[in-house]
C-alpha positions as a Python dict, from the first residue, in 0.01 Angstrom:
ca = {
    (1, 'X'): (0, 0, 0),
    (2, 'X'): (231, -95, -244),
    (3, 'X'): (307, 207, -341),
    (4, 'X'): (376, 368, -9),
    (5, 'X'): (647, 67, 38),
    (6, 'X'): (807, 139, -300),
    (7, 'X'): (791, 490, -173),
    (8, 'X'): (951, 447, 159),
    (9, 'X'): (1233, 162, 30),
    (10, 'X'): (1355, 426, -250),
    (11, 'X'): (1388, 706, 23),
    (12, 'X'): (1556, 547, 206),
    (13, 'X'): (1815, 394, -67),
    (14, 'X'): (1868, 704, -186),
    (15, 'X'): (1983, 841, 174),
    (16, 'X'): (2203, 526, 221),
    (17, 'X'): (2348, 602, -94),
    (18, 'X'): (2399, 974, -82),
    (19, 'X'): (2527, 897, 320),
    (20, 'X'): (2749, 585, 272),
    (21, 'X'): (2781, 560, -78),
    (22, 'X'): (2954, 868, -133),
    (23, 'X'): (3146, 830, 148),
    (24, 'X'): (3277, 543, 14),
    (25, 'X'): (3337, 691, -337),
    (26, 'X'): (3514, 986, -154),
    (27, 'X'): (3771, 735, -10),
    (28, 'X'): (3776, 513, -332),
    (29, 'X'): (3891, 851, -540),
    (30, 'X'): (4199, 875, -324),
    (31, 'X'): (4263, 539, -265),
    (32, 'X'): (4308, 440, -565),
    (33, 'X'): (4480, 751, -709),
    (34, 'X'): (4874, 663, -690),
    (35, 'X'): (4969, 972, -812),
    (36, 'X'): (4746, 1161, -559),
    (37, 'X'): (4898, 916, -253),
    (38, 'X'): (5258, 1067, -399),
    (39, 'X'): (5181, 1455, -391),
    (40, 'X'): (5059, 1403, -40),
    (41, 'X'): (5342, 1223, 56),
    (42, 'X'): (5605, 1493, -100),
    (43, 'X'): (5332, 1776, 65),
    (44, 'X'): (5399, 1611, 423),
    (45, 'X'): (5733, 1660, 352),
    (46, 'X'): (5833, 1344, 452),
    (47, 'X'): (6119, 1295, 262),
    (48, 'X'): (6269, 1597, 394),
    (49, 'X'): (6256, 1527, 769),
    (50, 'X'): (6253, 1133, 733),
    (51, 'X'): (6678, 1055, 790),
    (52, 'X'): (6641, 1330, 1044),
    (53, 'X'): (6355, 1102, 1271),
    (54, 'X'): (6539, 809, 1225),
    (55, 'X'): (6816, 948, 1354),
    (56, 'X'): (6687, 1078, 1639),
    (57, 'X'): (6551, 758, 1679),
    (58, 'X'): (6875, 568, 1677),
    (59, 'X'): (7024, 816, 1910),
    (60, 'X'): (6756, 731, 2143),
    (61, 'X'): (6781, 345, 2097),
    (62, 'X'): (7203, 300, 2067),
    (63, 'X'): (7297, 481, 2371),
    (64, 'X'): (7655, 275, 2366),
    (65, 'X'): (7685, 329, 2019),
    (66, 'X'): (8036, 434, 1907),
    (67, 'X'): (7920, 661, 1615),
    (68, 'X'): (7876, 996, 1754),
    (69, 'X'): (7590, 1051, 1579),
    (70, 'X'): (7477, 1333, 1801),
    (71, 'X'): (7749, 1508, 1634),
    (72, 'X'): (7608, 1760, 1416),
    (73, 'X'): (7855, 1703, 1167),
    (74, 'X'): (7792, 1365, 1141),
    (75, 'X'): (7407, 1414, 1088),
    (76, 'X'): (7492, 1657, 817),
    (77, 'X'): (7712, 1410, 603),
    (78, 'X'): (7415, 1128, 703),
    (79, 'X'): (7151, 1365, 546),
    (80, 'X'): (7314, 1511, 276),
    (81, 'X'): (7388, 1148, 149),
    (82, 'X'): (7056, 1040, 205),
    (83, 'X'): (6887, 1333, -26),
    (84, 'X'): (6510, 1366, -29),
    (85, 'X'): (6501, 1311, -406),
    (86, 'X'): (6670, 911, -398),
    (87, 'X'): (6444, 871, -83),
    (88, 'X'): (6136, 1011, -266),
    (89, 'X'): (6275, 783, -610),
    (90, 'X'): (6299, 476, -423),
    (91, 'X'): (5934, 545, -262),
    (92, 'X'): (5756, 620, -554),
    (93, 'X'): (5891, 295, -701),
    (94, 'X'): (5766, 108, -431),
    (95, 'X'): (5430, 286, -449),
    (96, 'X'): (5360, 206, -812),
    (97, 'X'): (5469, -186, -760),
    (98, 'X'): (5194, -210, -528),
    (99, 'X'): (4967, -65, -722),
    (100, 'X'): (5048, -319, -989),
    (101, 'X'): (5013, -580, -760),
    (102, 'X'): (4647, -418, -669),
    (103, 'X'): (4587, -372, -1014),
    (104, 'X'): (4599, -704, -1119),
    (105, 'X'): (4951, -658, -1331),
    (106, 'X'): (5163, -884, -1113),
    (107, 'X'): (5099, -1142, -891),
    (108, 'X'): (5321, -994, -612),
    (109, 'X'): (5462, -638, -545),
    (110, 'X'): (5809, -644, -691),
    (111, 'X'): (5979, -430, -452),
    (112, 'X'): (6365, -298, -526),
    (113, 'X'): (6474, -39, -326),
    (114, 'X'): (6850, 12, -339),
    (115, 'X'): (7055, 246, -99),
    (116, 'X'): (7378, 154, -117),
    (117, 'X'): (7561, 429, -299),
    (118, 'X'): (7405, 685, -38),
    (119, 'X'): (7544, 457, 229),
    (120, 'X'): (7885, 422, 82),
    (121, 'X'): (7872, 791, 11),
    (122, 'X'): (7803, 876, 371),
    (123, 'X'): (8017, 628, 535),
    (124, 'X'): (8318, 843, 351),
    (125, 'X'): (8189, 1116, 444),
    (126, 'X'): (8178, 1031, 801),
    (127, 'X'): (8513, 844, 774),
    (128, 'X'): (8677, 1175, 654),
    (129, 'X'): (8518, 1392, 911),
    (130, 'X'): (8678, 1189, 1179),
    (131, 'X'): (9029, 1144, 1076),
    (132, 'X'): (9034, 1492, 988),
    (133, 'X'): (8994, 1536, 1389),
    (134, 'X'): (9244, 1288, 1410),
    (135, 'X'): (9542, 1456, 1204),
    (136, 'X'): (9500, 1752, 1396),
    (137, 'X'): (9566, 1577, 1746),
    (138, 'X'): (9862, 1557, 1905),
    (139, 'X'): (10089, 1215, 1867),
    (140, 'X'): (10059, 987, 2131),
    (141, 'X'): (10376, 877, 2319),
    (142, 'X'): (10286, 537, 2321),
    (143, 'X'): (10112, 342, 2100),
    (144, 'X'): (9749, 248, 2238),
    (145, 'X'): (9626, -72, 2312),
    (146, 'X'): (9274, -51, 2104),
    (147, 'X'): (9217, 196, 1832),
    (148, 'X'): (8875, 377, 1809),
    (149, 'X'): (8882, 648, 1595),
    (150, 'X'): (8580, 812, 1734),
    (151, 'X'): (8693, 818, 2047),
    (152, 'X'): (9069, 809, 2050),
    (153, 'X'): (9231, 1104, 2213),
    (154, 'X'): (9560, 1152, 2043),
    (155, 'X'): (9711, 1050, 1708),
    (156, 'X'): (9881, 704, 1652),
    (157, 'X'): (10239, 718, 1578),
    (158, 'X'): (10299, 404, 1370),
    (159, 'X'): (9960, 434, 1263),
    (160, 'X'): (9914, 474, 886),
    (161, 'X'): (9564, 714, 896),
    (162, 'X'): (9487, 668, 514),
    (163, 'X'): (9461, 320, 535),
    (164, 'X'): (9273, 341, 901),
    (165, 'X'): (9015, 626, 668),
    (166, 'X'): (8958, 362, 432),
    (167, 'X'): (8902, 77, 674),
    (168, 'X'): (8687, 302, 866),
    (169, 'X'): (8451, 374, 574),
    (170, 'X'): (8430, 26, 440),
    (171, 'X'): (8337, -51, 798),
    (172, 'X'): (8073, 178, 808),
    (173, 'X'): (7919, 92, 479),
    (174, 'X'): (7893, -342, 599),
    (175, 'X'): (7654, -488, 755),
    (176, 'X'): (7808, -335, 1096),
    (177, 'X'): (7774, 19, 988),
    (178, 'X'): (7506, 283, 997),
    (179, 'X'): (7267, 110, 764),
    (180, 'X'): (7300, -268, 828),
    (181, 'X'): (7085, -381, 511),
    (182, 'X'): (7076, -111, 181),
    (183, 'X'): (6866, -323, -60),
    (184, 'X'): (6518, -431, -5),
    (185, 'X'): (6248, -686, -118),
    (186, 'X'): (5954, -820, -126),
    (187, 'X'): (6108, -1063, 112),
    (188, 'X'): (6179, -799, 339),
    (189, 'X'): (5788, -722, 386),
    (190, 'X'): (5664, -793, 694),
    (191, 'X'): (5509, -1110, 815),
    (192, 'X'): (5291, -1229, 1053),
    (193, 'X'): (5300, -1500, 1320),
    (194, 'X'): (5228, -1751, 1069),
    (195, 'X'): (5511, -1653, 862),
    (196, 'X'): (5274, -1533, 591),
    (197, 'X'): (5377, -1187, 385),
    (198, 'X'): (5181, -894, 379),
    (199, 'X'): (5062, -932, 1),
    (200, 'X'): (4983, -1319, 107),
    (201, 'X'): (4802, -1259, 452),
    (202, 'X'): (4578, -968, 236),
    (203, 'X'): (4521, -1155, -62),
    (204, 'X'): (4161, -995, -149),
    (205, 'X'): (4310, -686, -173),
    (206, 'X'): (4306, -659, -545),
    (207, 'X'): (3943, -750, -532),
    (208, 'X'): (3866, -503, -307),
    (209, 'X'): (4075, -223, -502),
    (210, 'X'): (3891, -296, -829),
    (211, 'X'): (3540, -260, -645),
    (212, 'X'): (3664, 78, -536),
    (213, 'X'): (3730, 133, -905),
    (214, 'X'): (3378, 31, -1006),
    (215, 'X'): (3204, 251, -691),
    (216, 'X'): (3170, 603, -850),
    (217, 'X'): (2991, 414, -1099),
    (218, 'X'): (2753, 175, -913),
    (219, 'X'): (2673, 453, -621),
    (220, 'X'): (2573, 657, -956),
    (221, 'X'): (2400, 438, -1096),
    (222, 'X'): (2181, 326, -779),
    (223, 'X'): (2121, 755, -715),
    (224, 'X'): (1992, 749, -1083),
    (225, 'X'): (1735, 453, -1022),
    (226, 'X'): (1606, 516, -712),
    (227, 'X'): (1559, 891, -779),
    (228, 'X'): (1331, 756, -1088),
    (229, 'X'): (1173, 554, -853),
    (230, 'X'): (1084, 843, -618),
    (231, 'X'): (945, 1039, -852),
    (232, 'X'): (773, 757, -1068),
    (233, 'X'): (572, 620, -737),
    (234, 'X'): (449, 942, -590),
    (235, 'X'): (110, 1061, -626),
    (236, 'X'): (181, 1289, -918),
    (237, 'X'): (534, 1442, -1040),
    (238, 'X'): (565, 1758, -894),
    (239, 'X'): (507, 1557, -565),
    (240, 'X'): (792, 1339, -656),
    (241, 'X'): (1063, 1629, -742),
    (242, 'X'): (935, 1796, -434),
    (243, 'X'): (1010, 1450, -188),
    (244, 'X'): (1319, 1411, -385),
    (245, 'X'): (1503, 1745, -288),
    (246, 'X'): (1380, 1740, 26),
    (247, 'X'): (1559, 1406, 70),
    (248, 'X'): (1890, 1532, -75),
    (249, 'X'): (1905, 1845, 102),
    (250, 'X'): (1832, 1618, 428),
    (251, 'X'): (2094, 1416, 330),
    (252, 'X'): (2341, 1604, 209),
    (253, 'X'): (2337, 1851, 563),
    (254, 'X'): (2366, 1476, 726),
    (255, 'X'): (2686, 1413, 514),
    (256, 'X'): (2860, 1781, 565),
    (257, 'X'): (2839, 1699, 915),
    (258, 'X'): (3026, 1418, 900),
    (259, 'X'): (3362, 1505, 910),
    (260, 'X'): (3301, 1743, 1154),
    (261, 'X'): (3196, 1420, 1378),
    (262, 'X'): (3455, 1195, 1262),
    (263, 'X'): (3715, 1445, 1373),
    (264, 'X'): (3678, 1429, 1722),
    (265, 'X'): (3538, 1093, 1738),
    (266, 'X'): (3819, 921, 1546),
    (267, 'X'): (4072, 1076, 1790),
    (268, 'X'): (3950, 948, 2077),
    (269, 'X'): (3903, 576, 1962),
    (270, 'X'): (4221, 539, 1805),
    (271, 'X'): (4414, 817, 2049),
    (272, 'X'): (4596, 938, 1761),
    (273, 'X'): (4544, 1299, 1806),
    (274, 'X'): (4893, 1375, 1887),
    (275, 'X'): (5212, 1212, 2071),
    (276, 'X'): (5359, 1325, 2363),
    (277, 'X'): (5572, 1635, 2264),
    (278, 'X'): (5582, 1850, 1939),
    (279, 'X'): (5873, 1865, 1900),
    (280, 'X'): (5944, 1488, 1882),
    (281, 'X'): (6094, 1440, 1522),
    (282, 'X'): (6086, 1054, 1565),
    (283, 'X'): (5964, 844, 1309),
    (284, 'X'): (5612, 779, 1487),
    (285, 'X'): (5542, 1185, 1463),
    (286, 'X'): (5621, 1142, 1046),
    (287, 'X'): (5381, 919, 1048),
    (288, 'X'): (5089, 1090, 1239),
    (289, 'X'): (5140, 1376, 1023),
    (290, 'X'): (5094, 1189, 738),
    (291, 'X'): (4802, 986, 845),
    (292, 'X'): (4665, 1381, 937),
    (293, 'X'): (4754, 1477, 567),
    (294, 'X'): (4562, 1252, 405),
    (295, 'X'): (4260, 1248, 659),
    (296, 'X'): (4248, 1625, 602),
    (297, 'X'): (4237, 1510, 225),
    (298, 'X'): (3931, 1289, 260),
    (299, 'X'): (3739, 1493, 457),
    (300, 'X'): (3777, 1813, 222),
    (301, 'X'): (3730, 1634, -57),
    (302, 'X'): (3340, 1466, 158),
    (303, 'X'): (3250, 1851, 254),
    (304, 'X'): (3274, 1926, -148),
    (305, 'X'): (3033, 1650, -238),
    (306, 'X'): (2860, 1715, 47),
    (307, 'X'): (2757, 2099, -80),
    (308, 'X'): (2800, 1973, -415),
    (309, 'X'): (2501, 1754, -275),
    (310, 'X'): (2268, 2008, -149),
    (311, 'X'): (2313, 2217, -401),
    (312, 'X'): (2197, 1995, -628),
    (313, 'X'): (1848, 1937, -417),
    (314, 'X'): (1845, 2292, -358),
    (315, 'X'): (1799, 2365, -713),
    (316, 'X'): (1509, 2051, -728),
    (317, 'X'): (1321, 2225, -491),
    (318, 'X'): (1374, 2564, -638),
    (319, 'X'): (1240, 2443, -998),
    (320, 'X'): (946, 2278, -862),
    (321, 'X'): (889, 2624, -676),
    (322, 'X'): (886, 2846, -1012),
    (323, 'X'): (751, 2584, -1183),
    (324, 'X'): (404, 2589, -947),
    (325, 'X'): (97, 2701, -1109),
    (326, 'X'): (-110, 2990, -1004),
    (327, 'X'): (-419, 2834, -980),
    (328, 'X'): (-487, 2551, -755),
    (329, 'X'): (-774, 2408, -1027),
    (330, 'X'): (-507, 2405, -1302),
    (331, 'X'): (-470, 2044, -1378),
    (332, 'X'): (-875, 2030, -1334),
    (333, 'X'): (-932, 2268, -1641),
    (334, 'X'): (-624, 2089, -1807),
    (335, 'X'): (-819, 1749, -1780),
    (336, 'X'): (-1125, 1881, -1874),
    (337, 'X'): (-1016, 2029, -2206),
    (338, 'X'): (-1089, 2390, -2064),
    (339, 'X'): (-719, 2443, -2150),
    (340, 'X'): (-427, 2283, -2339),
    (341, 'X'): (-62, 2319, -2308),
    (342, 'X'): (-91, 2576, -2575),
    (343, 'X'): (-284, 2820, -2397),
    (344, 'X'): (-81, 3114, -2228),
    (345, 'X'): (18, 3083, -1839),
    (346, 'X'): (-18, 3390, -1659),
    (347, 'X'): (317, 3483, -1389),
    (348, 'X'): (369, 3259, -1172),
    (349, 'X'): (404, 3570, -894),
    (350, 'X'): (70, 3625, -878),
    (351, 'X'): (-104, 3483, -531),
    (352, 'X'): (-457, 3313, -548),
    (353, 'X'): (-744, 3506, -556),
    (354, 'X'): (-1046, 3378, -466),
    (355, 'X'): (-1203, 3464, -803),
    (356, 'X'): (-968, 3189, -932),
    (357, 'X'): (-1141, 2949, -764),
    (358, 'X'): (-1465, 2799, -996),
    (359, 'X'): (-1752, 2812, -699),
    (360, 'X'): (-2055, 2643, -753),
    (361, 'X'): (-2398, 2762, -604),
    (362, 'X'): (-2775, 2676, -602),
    (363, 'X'): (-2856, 3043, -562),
    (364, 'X'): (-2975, 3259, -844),
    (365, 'X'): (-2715, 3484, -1021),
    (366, 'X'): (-2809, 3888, -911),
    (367, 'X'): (-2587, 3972, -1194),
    (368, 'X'): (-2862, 4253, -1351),
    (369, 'X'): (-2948, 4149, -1749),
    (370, 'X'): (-2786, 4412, -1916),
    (371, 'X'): (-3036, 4661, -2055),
    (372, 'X'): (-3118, 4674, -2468),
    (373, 'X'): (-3017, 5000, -2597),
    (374, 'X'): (-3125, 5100, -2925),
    (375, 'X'): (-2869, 5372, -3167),
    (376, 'X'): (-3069, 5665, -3165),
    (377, 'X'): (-2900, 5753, -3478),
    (378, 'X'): (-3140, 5490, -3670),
    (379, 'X'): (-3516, 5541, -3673),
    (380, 'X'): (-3774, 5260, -3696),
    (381, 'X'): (-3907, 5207, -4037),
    (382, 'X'): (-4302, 5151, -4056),
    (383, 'X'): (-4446, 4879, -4206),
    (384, 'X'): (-4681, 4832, -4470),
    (385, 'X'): (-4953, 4823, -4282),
    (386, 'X'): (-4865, 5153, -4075),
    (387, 'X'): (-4816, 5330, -4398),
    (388, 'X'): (-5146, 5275, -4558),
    (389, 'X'): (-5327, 5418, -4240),
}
């Protein structure tokens, strides 16, 4: 009885393991990898399309805006000031201060982010670009009440346009322009309704990142003993090896169907499959491809294991297969000293013949005594006796 339990409980820890365990150490390996969180970032190509989406979505927002940002000019000299290289700098910093903070190297994520030379450097540009269109307009005869260079229909005549450029761009770059705040903090995390920060309100995080750490090696670890225990509590060993592979090929089939699940399942519960058009470039459709990216990640990285995984019971159950004795009375003649591990197995090809099998029988052998043959090349001596007669 108390073997059959320590039977059943390792089973079914080593299912739970292979299942959930795995899983876990799937999502711990990129997780906790800040270098793989970057190259998945830069492969979303993020950086590239990210000024692009937020314009769009300030277009979409600041319909009285003045800027004419649905200029095409003007997005160009926005973009080409924002570059994808300070955007992908300033990320990457912010990435590995977090993972500091996780890691247990500072007690808070020291975030520094720092855009204002690409602001300054695209509120010129922008400033050019529009007195440019202004030098080439006619003088107006009178000189207007209100001045708005992005919308102003002739040319100023006691206006002095370099100094209106300049004012124009340092406009632009403040607090007023097209990128109210260029530095960021840790105090510009987000809070919640209780005023705490994000680090603050998740506090446990760090604990929870070094147990993700430690997983690869306790989900080891418990595989290793409860496999032993498998195989140590069955009836004999080959019994053991062969319950063992059957349970990782069981499980492993369980865990390549996973993702397969999770992909249609996920979608529905969190209705993330897609937003409304394609060919929204807003912010929200930057992010859903990157949430895609790296689910597409996890779950080719959980079908690897998960073959990885079968293959591994496959070849259990393919060693205790060549590994089978011909004869069914093996261990008997083994245990009876009729053989030793010495002695010379024949292939294990052969089937069983029923010759193999030791029969016994009350019945008297018909086997015929072999008959006593005598080498006619030798003659019988006499004897004493025969030669005196």
């Amino acid at each position: 009885m108390f073997q059959k339990v320590i039977l059943y409980i390792s089973g079914s820890a080593v299912r739970i393991a292979i299942f959930f365990g795995l899983s876990i150490v799937c999502f711990a390996l990129i997780a906790t990898n800040p270098t793989h969180i970057k190259n998945m970032i830069d492969d979303s190509n993020i950086y590239d399309k990210l000024v692009t989406a937020v314009i769009h979505d300030t277009i979409k927002q600041n319909n009285d805006s003045t800027l004419p940002l649905q200029d095409k000019s003007v997005q160009e000299a926005i973009t080409s000031s924002f570059t994808p290289t300070s955007l992908q700098s300033n990320s990457e910093s912010m990435i590995d201060e977090i993972y500091k903070w996780l890691d247990g190297s500072s007690t808070t994520p020291e975030i520094d982010v720092d855009f204002t030379s690409e602001r300054q450097q695209a509120s010129d540009k922008i400033s050019s670009l529009t007195f440019d269109r202004i030098r080439v307009l006619p003088l107006c005869f009178a000189t207007p009440e209100t001045f708005d260079p992005f919308t102003v229909g002739c040319q100023p005549p006691s206006s002095d346009l370099g100094t209106e450029q300049i004012k124009l761009g340092n406009t632009l770059a403040g607090e007023s322009g097209i990128l109210p705040k260029a530095t960021y903090s840790k105090e510009d995390l987000p809070r919640n309704n209780q005023g705490l920060y994000i680090y603050e309100r998740y506090d446990y995080s760090p604990v929870v990142y070094r147990w993700l750490k430690l997983s690869p090696y306790i989900v080891g670890l418990m595989l290793i003993t409860f496999c032993a225990l498998v195989v140590r509590f069955s009836n004999s060993r080959r019994e053991g090896f062969l319950r063992l592979g059957t349970i990782i090929v069981g499980s492993g089939v369980a865990l390549i169907f996973t993702p397969i699940l999770l992909s249609f399942v996920l979608p529905s519960i969190t209705k993330s499959l897609s937003f409304s058009s394609q060919s929204d470039t807003g912010v929200n459709s930057l992010s859903n491809t990157l949430v895609n990216n790296i689910t597409n990640n996890f779950y080719g990285l959980l079908l690897n294991v998960s073959l990885q995984v079968i293959v591994v019971g496959l070849v259990i159950l393919l060693a205790e297969r060549l590994t089978r004795p011909t004869s069914r009375y093996s261990d008997v003649k083994k245990s009876s000293g009729m053989v030793s591990s010495h002695t010379k197995r024949p292939s294990t090809n052969k089937k069983y013949k029923p010759v193999n099998i030791p029969l016994q029988s009350s019945e008297e052998s018909t086997r015929r005594k072999p008959k006593k043959t005598r080498n006619k090349k030798y003659r019988k001596i006499p004897g004493k006796g025969a030669a005196k007669k």
